[in-house]
GUDRENLO-693975 format. One record per residue: x negated, y, z of N, C-alpha, C in turn. Coordinates in nm, 3 decimals, m for minus. Example, Ala and Ser with C-alpha at 12.3 -4.5 7.8 and 13.67 -1.06 7.14 Angstrom:
2
    n.east   n.north      n.up   ca.east   ca.north     ca.up    c.east   c.north      c.up
    m1.319    m0.569     0.780    m1.230     m0.450     0.780    m1.320    m0.330     0.780
    m1.285    m0.225     0.708    m1.367     m0.106     0.714    m1.290     0.003     0.787
END
This chain:
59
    n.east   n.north      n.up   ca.east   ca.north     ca.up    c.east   c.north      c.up
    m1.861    m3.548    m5.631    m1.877     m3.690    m5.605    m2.025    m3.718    m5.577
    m2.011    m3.768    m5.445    m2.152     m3.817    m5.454    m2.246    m3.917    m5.561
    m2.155    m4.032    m5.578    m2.255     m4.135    m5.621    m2.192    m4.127    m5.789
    m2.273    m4.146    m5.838    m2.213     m4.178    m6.026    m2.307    m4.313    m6.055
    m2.248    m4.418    m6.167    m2.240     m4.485    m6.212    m2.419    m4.458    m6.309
    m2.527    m4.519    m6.338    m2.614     m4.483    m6.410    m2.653    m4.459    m6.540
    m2.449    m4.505    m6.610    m2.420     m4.464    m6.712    m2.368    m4.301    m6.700
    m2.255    m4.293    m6.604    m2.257     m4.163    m6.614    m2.328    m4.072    m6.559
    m2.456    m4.067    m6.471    m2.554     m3.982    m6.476    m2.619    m4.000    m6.562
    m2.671    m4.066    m6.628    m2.750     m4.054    m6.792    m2.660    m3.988    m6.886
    m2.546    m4.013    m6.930    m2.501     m3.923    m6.945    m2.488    m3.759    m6.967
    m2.386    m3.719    m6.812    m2.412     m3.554    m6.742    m2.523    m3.548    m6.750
    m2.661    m3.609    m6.686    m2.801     m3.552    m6.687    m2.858    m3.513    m6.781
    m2.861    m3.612    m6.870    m2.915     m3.582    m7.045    m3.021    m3.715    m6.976
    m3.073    m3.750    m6.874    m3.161     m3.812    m6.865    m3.153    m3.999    m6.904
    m3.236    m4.013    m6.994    m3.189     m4.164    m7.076    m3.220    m4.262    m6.947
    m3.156    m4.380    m6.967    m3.091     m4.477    m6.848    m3.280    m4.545    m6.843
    m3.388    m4.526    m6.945    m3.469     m4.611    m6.954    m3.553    m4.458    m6.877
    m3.558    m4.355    m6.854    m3.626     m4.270    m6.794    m3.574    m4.296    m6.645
    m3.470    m4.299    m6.622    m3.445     m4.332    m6.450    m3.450    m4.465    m6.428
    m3.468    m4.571    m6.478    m3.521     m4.689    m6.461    m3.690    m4.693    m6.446
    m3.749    m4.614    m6.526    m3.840     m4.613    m6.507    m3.889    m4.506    m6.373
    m3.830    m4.426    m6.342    m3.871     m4.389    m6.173    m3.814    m4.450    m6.091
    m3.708    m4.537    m6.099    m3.683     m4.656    m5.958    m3.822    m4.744    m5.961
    m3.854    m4.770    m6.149    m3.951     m4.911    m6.094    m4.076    m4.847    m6.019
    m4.128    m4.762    m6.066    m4.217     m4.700    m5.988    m4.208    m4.650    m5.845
    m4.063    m4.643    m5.782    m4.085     m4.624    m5.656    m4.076    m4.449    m5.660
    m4.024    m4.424    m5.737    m4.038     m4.226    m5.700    m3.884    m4.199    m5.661
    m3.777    m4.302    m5.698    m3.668     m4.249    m5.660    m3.682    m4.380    m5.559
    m3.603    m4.381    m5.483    m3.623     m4.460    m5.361    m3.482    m4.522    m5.386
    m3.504    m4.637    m5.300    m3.378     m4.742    m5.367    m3.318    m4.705    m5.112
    m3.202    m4.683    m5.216    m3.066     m4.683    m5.043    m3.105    m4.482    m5.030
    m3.155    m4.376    m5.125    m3.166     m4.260    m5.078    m3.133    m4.194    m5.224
    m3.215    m4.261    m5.353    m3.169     m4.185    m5.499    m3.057    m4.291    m5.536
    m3.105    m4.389    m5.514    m3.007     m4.504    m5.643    m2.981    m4.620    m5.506
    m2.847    m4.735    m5.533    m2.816     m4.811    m5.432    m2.772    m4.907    m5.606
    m2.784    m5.009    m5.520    m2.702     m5.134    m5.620    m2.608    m5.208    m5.540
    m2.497    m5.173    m5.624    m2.356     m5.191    m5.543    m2.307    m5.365    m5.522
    m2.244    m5.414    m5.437    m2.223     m5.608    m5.386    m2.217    m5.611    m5.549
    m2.154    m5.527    m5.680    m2.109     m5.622    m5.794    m2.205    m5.561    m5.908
    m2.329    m5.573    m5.857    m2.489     m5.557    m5.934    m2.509    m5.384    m6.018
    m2.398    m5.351    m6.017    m2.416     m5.163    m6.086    m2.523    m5.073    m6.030
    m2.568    m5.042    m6.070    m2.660     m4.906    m6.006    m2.574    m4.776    m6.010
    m2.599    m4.759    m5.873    m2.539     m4.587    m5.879    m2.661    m4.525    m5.795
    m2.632    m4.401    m5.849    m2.708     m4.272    m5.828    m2.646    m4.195    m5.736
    m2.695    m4.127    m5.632    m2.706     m3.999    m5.542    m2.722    m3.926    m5.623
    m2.591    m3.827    m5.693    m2.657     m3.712    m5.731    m2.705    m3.539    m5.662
    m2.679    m3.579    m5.504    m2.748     m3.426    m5.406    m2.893    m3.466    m5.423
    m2.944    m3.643    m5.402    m3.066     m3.647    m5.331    m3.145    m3.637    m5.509
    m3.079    m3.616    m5.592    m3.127     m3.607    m5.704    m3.181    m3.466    m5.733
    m3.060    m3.393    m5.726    m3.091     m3.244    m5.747    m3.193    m3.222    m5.662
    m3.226    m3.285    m5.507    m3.281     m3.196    m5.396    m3.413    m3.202    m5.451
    m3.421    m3.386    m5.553    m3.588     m3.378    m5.630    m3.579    m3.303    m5.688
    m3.564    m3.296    m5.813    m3.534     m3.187    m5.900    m3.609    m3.094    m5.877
    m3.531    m3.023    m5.764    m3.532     m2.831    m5.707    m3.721    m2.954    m5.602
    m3.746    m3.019    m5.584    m3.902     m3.038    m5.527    m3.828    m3.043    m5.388
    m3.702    m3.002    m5.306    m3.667     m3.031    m5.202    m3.716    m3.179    m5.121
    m3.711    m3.289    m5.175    m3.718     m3.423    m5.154    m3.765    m3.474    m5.222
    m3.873    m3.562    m5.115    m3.969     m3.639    m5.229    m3.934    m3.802    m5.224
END
């Protein structure tokens, strides 16, 4: 699946919802490429363009 919910990538990731909040606000995950906010206000996550940071693939 591409997109997960930013509960369930915090979650699977181990990564806490206040650590990936804090790289949207900063601008390191990019909003419409890591994370999108869906017409009914949820955040979901890209998890390829996630891994591709991760692995340093995509910045």
């Amino acid at each position: 699946m591409k997109w997960k919910t930013l509960d369930k990538f915090s979650e699977e990731s181990g990564m806490t919802k206040e650590a990936i909040r804090a790289l949207k606000k900063k601008g390191i995950w990019r909003e419409k490429l890591h994370w999108v906010k869906a017409a009914n206000g949820r955040i979901f996550i890209n998890v390829g363009a996630v891994e591709q940071w991760i692995e340093g693939k995509l910045a």
